[in-house]
C-alpha positions as CSV (number, residue, x, y, z in Angstrom):
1,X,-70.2,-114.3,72.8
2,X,-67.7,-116.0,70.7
3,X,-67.5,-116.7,67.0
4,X,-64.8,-117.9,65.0
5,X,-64.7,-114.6,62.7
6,X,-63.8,-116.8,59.7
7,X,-67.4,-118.5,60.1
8,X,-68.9,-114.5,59.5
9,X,-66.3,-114.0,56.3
10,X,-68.7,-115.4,53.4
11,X,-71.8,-113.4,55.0
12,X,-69.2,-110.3,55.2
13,X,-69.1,-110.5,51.5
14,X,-72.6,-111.6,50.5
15,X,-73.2,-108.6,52.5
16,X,-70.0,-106.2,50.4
17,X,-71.7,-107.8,47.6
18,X,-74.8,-106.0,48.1
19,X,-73.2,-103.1,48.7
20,X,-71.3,-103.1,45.2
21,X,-74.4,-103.6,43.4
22,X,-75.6,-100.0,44.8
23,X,-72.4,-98.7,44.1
24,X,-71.4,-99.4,40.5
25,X,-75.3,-98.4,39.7
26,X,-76.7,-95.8,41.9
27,X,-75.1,-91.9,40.6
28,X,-73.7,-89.9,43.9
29,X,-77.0,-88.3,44.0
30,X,-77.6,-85.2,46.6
31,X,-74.2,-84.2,48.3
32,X,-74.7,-83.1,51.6
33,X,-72.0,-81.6,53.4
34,X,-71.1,-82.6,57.6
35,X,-68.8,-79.8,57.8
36,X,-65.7,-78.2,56.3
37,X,-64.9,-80.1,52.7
38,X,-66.9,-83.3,54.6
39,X,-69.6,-84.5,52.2
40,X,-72.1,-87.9,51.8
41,X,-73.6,-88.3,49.1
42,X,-77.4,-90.5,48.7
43,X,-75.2,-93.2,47.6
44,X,-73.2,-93.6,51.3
45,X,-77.0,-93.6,52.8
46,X,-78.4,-96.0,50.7
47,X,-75.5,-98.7,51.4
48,X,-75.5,-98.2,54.5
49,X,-79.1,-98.4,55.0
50,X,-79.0,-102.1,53.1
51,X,-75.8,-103.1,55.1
52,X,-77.5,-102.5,58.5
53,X,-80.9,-104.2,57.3
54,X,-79.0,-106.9,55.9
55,X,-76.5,-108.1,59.1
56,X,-79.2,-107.3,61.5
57,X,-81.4,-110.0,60.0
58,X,-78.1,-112.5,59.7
59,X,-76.7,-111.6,62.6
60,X,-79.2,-110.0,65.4
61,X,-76.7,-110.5,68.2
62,X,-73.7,-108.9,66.5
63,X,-73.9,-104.6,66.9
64,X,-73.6,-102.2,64.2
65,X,-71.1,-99.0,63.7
66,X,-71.5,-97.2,60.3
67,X,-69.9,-94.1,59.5
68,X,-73.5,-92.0,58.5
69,X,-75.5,-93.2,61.2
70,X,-73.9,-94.3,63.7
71,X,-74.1,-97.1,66.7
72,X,-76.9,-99.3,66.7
73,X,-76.0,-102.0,69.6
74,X,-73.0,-102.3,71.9
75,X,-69.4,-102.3,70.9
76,X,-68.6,-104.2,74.4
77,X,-68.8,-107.5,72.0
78,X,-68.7,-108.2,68.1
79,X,-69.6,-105.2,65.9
80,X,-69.7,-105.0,62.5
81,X,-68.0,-101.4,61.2
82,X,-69.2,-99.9,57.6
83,X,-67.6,-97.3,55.8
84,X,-70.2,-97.3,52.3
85,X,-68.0,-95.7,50.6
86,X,-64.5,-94.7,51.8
87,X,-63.1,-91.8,49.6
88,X,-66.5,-90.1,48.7
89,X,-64.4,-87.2,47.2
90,X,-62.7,-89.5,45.1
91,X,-66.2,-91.0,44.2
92,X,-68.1,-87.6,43.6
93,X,-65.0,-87.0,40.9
94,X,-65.2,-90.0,39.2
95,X,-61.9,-90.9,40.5
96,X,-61.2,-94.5,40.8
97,X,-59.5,-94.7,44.2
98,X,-62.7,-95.4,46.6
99,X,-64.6,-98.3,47.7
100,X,-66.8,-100.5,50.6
101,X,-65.4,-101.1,53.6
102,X,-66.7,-103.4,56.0
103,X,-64.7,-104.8,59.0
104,X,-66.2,-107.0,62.4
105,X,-64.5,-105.5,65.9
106,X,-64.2,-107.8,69.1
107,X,-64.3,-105.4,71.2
108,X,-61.6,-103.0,69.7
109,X,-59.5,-105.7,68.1
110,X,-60.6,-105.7,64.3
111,X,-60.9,-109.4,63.5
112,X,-62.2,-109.8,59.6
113,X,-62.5,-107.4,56.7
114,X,-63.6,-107.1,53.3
115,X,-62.8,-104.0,51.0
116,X,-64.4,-103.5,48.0
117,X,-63.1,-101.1,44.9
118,X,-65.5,-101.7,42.3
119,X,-64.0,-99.5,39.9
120,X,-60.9,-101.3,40.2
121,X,-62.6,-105.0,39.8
122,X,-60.6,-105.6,43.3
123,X,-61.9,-107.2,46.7
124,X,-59.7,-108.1,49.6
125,X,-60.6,-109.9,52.3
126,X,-59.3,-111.6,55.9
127,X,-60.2,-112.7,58.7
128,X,-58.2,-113.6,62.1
129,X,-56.2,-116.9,61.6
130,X,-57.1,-117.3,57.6
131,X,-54.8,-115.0,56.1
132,X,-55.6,-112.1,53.6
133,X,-56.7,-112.5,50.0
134,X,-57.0,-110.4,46.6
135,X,-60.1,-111.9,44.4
136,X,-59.3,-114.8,45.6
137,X,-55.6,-115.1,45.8
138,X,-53.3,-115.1,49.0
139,X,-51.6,-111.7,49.5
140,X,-48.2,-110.6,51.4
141,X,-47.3,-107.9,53.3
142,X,-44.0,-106.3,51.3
143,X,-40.7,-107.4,52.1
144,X,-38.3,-103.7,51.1
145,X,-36.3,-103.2,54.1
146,X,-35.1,-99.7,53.3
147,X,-36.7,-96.3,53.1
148,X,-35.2,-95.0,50.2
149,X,-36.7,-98.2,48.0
150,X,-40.3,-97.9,49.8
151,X,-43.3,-96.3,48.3
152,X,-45.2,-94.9,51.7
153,X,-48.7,-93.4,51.5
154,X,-50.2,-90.8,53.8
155,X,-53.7,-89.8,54.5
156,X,-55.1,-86.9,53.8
157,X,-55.0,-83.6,55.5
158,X,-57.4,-82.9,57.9
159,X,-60.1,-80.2,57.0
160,X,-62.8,-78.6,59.9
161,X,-62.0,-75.9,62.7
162,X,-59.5,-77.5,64.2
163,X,-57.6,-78.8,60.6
164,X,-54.2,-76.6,61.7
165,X,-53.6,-78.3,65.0
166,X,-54.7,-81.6,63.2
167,X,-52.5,-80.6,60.1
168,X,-49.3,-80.1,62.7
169,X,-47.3,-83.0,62.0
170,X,-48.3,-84.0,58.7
171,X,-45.9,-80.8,57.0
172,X,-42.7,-81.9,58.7
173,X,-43.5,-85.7,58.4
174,X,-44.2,-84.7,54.7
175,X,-40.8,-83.1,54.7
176,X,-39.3,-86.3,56.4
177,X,-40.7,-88.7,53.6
178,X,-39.4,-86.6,50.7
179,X,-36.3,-86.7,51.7
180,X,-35.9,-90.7,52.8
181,X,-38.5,-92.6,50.6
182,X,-38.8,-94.0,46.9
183,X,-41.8,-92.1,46.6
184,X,-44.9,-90.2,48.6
185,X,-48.4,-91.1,47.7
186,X,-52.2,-89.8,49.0
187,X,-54.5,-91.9,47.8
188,X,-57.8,-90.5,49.6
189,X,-58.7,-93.5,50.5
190,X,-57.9,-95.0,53.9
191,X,-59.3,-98.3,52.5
192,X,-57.3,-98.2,49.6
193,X,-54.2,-96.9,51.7
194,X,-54.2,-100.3,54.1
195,X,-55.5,-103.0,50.9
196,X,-52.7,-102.1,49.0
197,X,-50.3,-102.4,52.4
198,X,-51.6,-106.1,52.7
199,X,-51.1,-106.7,48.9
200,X,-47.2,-105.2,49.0
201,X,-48.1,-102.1,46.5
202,X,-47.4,-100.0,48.8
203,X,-44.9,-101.0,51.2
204,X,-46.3,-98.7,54.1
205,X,-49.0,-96.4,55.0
206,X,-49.3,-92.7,57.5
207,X,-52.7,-92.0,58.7
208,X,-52.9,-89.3,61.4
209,X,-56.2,-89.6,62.5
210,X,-58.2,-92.6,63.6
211,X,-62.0,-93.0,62.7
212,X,-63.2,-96.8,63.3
213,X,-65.0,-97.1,60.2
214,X,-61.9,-96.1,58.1
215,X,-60.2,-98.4,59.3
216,X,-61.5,-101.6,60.6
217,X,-61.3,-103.9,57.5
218,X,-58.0,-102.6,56.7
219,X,-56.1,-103.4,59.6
220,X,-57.4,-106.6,60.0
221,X,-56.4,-107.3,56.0
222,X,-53.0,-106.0,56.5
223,X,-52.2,-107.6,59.4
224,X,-53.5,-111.5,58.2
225,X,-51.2,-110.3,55.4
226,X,-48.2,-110.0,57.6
227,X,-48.1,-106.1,57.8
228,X,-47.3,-104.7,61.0
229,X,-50.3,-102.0,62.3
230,X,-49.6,-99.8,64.9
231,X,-50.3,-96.8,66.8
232,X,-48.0,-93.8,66.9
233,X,-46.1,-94.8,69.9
234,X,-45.1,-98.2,68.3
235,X,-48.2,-100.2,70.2
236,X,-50.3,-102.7,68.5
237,X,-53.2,-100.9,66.7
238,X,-56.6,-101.0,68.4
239,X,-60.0,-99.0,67.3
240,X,-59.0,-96.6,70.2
241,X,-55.9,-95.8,68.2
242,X,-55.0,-92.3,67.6
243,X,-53.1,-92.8,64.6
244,X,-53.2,-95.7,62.1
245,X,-49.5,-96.8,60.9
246,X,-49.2,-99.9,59.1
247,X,-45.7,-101.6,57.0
248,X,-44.3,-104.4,56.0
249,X,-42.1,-105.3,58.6
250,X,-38.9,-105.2,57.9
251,X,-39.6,-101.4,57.0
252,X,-41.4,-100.4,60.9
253,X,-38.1,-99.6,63.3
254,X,-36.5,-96.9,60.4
255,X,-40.4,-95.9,59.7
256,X,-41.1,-95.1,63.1
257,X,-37.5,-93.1,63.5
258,X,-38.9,-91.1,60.5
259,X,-42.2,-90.2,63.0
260,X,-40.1,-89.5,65.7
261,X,-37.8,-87.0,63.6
262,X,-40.9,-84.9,62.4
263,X,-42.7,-85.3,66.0
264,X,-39.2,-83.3,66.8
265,X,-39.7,-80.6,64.1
């Protein structure tokens, strides 16, 4: 099958639009927990339960991959990828830094986005060949070409059994991006992390740790925004990445030294 993802951008935000109205009016409701410090909350159900209704009705053919409930469909073709809310700690504190995040895959090339941070009054959006936007307005990658004026973001730590393995190369890359940067920041959002990489906020971002629905809006808005997105060996990113590095990119060749450095820690 093949559709022009900019003919599926206004029905990705008709369809972020629904979600928002959940969002700013539903409370987080019962928290139920998926593990070590992992919670959803009613709210993260009830979007995605609308989102899936919604795009299966609009788009039959097109499969679905949400974060709560998984596949519905194949993700051989075009499927859309729903995190309801990205940062649901963030959310359950009231804290300001979360939002919808709805991307469209071909195959595992992300190809459109839309994030919405209702609490911010933001929503960015892209799709392959149209560039990226802000409410609206075109938005660029950052153009600081040294470390030590960039601000660089990195995801969170990793939580569950297996968090100290996980956790391995965050301390020393931590470490690395005290001493080089402008500034270190963790949002807790991966939505908010790539959003702000494609509007030049931040001038790069550090997640090391993959999930599809994290990520699939993102690097499609940072990349239509000029960012590069890679994986941690310096390839173009893909949803089978491992790790999700995106910059502006005249920042990526000393960025990725920093990586090596703490991969040699």
């Amino acid at each position: 099958m093949t559709i022009d993802a900019r003919e599926l951008l206004p029905l990705a935000e008709q369809a972020v639009t629904i979600a928002r109205q959940i969002f700013t009016t539903a409370q987080p409701g019962v928290v139920t927990s998926k593990g070590d410090r992992d919670m959803v909350t009613e709210a993260d159900y009830a979007i995605e339960q609308a989102l899936r209704e919604f795009l299966a009705r609009e788009t039959p053919e097109v499969g679905f991959l949400g974060e709560e409930e998984g596949l519905t469909g194949t993700r051989e073709g075009l499927t859309w990828v729903l995190d309801p809310i990205d940062g649901t700690a963030n959310f359950m504190h009231g804290i300001p830094l979360c939002g919808i995040s709805l991307g469209l895959a071909e195959g595992h090339r992300s190809v459109l986005g839309v994030i919405d941070l209702p609490f911010l009054g933001l929503t960015y959006a892209a799709a392959e060949g149209a560039g990226a936007s802000c409410n609206g307005e075109a938005i660029h990658a950052s153009r600081t070409d040294a470390l030590d004026a960039a601000i660089v973001a990195i995801g969170d730590y990793a939580v569950g059994a297996d968090a100290e393995e996980k956790n391995r190369l965050r301390i020393p890359l931590n470490y690395q991006l005290a001493t080089k940067v402008q500034r270190v920041r963790m949002y807790g959002s991966a939505a908010v992390d790539l959003a702000w990489v494609a509007a030049g906020k931040t001038d790069a971002c550090i997640m090391l740790s993959n999930k599809p629905w994290d990520t699939a809006a993102g690097v499609a808005i940072a990349r239509e925004a000029g960012a590069a997105v890679m994986d941690i060996d310096g390839s173009p990113h893909t949803m089978a990445s491992s790790v999700t590095i995106a910059a502006g990119p005249k920042l990526v060749a000393d960025l990725m030294g920093l990586i090596e450095q703490a991969q040699q820690s």
